[in-house]
C-alpha positions in Angstrom: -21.0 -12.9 -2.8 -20.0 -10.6 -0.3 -16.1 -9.0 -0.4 -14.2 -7.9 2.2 -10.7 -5.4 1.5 -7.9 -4.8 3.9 -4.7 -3.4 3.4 -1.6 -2.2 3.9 -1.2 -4.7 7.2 2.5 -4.3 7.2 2.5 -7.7 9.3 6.4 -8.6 10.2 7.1 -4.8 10.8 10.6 -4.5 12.8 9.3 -0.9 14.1 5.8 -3.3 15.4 3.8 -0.6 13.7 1.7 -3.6 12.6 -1.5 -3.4 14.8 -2.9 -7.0 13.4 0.4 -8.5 15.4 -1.7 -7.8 18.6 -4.5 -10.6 19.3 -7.6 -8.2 20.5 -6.7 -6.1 18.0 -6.9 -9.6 15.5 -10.0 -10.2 17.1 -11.7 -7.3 16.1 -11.1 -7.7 12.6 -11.9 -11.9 12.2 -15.7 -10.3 14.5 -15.8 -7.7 11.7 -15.5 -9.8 8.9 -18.0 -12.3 10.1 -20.7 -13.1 7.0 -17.8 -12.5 4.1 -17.5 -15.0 1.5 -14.2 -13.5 0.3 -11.0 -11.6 1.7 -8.9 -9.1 -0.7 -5.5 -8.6 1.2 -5.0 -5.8 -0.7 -1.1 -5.5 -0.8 1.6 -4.9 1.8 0.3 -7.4 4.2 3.7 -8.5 4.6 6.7 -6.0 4.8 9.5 -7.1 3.4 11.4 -4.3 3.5 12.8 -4.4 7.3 13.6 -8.1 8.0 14.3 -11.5 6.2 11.3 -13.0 5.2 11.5 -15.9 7.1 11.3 -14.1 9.8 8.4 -11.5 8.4 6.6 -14.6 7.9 7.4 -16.4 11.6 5.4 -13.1 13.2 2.8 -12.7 10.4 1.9 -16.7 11.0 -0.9 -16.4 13.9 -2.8 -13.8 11.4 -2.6 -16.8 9.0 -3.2 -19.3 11.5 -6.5 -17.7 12.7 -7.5 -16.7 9.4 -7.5 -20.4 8.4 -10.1 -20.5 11.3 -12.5 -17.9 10.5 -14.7 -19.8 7.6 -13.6 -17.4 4.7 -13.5 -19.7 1.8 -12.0 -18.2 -0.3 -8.6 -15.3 0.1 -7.1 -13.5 -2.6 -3.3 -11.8 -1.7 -2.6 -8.9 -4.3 1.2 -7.4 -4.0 2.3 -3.8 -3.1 5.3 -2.6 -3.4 6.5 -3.8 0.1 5.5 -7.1 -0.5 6.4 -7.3 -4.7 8.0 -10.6 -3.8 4.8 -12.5 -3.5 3.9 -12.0 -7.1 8.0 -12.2 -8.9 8.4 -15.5 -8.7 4.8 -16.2 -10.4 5.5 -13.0 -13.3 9.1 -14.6 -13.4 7.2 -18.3 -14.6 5.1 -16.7 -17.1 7.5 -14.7 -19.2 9.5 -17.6 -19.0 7.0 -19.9 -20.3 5.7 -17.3 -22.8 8.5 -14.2 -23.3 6.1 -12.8 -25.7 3.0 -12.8 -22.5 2.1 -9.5 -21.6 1.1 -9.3 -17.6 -2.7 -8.6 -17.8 -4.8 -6.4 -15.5 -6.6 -9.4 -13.7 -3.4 -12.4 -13.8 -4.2 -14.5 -11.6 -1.9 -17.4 -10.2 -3.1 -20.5 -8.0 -0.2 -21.5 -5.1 -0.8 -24.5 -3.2 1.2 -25.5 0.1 4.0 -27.2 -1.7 4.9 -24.1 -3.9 8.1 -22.5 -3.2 8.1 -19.0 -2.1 6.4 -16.7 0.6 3.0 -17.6 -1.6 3.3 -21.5 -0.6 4.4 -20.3 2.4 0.8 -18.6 3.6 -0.6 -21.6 1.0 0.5 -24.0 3.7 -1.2 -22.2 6.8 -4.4 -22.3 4.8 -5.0 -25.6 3.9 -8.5 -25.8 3.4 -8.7 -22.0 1.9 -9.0 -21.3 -2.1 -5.8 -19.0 -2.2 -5.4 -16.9 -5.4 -2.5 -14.5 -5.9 -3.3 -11.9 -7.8 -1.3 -9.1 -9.8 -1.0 -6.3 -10.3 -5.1 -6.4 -9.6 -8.3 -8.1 -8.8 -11.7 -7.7 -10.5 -14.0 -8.0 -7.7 -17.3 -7.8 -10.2 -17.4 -6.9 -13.6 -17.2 -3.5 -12.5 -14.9 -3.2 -9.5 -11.6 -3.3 -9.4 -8.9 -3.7 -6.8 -5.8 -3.1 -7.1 -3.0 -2.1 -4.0 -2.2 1.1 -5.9 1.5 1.8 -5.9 2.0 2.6 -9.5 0.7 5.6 -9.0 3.5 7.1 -7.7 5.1 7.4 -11.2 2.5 9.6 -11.2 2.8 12.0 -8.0 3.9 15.4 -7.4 4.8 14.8 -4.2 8.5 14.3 -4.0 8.7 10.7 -1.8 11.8 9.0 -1.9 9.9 5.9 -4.1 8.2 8.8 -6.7 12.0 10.5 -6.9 13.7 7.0 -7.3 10.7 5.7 -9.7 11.2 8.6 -12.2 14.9 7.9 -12.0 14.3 4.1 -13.3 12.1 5.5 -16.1 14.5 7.2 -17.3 17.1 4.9 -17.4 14.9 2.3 -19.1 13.8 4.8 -21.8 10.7 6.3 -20.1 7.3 5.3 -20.6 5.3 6.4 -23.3 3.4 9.6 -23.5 0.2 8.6 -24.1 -1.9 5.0 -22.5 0.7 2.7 -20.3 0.6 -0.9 -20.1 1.6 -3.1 -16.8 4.7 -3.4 -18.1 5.2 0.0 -18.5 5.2 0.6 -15.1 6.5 -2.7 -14.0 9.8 -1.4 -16.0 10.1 1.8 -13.6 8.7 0.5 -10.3 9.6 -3.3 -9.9 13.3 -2.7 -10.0 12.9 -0.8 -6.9 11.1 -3.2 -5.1 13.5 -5.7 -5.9 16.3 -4.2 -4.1 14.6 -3.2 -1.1 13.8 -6.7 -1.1 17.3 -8.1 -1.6 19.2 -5.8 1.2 16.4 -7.0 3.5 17.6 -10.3 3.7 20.9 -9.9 5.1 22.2 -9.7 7.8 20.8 -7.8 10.7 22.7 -4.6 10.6 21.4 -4.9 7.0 17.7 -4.8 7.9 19.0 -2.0 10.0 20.0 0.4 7.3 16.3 -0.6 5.7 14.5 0.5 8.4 16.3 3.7 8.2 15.7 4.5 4.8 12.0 3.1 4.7 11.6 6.0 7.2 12.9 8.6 5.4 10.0 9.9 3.7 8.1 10.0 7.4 11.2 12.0 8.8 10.8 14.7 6.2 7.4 14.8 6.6 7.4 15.4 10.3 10.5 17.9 10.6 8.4 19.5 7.8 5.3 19.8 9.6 7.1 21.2 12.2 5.4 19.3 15.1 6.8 19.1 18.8 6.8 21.9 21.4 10.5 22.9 21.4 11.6 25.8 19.6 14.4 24.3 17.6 12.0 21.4 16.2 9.7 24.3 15.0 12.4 26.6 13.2 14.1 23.4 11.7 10.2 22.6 10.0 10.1 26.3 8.8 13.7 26.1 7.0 12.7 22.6 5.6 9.7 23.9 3.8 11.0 27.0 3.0 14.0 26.5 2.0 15.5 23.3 1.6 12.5 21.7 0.2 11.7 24.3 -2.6 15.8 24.0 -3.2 15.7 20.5 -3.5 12.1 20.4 -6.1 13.1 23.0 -8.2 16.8 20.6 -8.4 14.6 17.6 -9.4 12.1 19.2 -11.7 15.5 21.2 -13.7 16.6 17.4 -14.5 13.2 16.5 -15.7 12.6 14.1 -12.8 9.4 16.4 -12.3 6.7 17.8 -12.6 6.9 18.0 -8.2 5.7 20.5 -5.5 7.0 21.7 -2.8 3.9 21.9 -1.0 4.1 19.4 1.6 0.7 18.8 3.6 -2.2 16.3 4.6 -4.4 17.7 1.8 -1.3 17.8 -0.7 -0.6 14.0 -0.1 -4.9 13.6 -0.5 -5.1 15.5 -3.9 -1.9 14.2 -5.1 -2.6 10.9 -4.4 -5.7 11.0 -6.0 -5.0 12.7 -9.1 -2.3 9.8 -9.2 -4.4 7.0 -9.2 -6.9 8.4 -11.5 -4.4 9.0 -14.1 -3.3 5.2 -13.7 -6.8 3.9 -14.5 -6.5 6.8 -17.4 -3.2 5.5 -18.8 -4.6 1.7 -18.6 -7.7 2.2 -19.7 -9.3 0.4 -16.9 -12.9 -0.4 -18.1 -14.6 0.1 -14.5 -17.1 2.5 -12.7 -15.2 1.5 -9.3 -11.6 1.5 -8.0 -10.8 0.3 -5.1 -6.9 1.1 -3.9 -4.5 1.3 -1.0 -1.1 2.8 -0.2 -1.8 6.1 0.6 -3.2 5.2 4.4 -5.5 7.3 4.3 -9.2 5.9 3.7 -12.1 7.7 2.0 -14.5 8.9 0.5 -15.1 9.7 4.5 -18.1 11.9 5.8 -16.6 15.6 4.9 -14.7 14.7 2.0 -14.7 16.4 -1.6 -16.3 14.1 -3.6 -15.4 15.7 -6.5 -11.8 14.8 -5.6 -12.7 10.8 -5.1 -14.6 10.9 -8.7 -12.4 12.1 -11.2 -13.4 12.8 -14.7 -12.6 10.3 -17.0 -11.2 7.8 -13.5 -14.0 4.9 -12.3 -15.0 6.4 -8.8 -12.4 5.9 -6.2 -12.4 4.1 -2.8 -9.1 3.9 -0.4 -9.1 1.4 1.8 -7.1 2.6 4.6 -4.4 0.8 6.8 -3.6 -1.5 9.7 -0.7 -0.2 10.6 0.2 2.5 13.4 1.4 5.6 11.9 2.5 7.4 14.7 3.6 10.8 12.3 0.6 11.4 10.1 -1.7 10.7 13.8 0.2 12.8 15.9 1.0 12.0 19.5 -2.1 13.3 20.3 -4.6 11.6 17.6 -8.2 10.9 17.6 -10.3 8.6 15.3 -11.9 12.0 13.7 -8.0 11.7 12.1 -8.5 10.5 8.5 -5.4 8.4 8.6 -7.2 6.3 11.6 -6.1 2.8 10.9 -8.4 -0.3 11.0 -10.8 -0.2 7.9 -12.6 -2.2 5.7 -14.4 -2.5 2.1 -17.1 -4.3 1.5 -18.2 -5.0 -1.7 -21.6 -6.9 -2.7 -23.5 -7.9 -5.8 -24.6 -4.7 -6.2 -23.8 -1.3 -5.0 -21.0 0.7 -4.8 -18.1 -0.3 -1.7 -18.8 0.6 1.4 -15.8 1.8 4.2 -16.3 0.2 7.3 -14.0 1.6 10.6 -13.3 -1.0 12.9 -11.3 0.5 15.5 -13.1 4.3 15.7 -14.2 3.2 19.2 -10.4 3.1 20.0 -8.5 5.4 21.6 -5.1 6.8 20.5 -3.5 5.3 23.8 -5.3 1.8 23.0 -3.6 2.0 19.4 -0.1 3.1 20.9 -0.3 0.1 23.5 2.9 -1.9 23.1 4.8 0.7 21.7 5.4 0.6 17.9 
């Protein structure tokens, strides 16, 4: 059987940073993924974050629609943290039914098109598709595993608004454990989170407003940090931000034990961080595999000119990112070029045999071909 892995689509974005909402761009992707016998949407297709989700799931519905089309028999949809919602109402079920069920690695849940919820919802536009939620991961073979990869920011020292507000929630539930984690160890810290972005999204419009705001914070920092843009002012506020107010603010955060984070703040820092993150989630959950395949960061690799030491950690299963869909204007640049490693439009495939394999499908792009629209 042959796998295909996207994620981090984003489809429903209010800021249109969604590329997969533009038909070529659709069209590219269903060409690419012509001869796969399985899709892994590999969490945040949908972001829930910035709208109400009936209308997330009005603009994500000709993705569904041609989907539906392509052949693909059979589609699994794994959660993120944008898109948590898919999977609560299923979690909600079992611990209802069993209060004593732990959530397993590989839970798997079967919607069809008359199940209530955003599942039923994308059950209904693929009628003659075997749908399968899955949470918080997916074991592709007996040793691969998929998984959208947001618990690891319990576990970076990077100091993102969602790592900041995810240490905060462990505390308040007790913290987790020193030593191995379970899923619900982290479901504890993160999923409260996730269910209040969630919950402000689906007001009213001025409501979706202040979202949109807040789910940019993180991007603002990084790009008043970075100091880009050609006026003087934009590159002396960068300087005070990392030298000043973002040392300030770690050494602040780490002094309430809400560390261990740095005030480093670059493309390699995010890299490393990330990595180390994720490796010490399949570390804390004992995750029996020699592959991991994850998402959330953006940023796609092993590439050509990449550490591999850094995507094989000892003591992690090997590590494959695969990448994003979705138009990130700030880690790009205004100037980008596919050579960027946070060049959207990838894919991993996974076979009987053999370790995944990163596919770009829109290299041949060019930056103002990705921009088109506006996002």
């Amino acid at each position: 059987m042959r796998t295909a892995l996207v994620s981090d689509l984003h489809l429903g974005s209010r800021r249109e940073k969604d590329l997969l909402r533009r038909p070529e761009i659709r069209a590219r992707l269903w060409e690419a993924l012509e001869g796969a016998d399985r899709l892994v949407l590999l969490g945040d297709t949908l972001e829930l974050r910035e709208l109400p989700q009936g209308m997330v799931l009005e603009r994500a519905r000709p993705f569904f629609d041609e989907l539906a089309k392509t052949g693909i028999g059979e589609v699994v949809l794994i959660a993120g943290n944008h898109d948590h919602r898919i999977a609560e109402p299923f979690i909600e079920a079992l611990r209802i039914a069993n209060p004593e069920a732990a959530l397993a690695l590989d839970t798997t849940f079967k919607p069809d098109a008359g199940a209530a919820g955003i599942a039923g919802a994308i059950a209904a536009r693929l009628p003659d598709t075997r749908l399968t939620v899955a949470y918080p991961g997916f074991r592709i073979r007996d040793d691969v595993y998929a998984t959208h990869g947001h618990y690891l920011d319990a576990h970076m020292t990077v100091p993102t608004t969602e790592c900041i507000s995810g240490r905060l929630a462990a505390k308040l539930v007790g913290g987790p454990p020193d030593g191995p984690r379970s899923v619900a160890d982290y479901e504890a810290a993160l999923a409260p989170l996730y269910a209040f972005a969630y919950a402000v999204a689906q007001g009213a419009a001025p409501a979706a407003g202040r979202v949109r705001r807040g789910d940019t914070l993180a991007a603002d920092v990084w790009e008043r940090a970075s100091g880009r843009g050609g006026r003087l002012r934009t590159r002396l506020a960068g300087m005070l931000l990392r030298r000043i107010a973002l040392p300030g603010g770690v050494a602040v955060l780490n002094r309430l034990g809400l560390g261990p984070f740095s005030a480093e703040l670059s493309a390699g820092t995010l890299r490393r961080s990330g990595l180390s993150a994720i490796a010490e989630v399949t570390r804390s959950l004992d995750l029996d595999v020699d592959h991991l395949i994850f998402g959330h960061i953006h940023r796609p690799g092993p590439l050509p000119g990449d550490r591999i030491a850094e995507w094989r950690p000892a003591g992690s299963p090997a590590l494959t990112n695969s990448g994003s869909w979705s138009f990130d204007e700030v880690f790009l640049g205004r100037d980008g070029a596919a050579t960027n490693p946070y060049w959207p439009g990838s894919i991993v495939y996974v076979g009987d045999e053999g370790p995944p394999e990163i596919v770009s499908v829109l290299a041949e792009l060019s930056f103002e071909q990705l921009s088109a629209s506006g996002t």
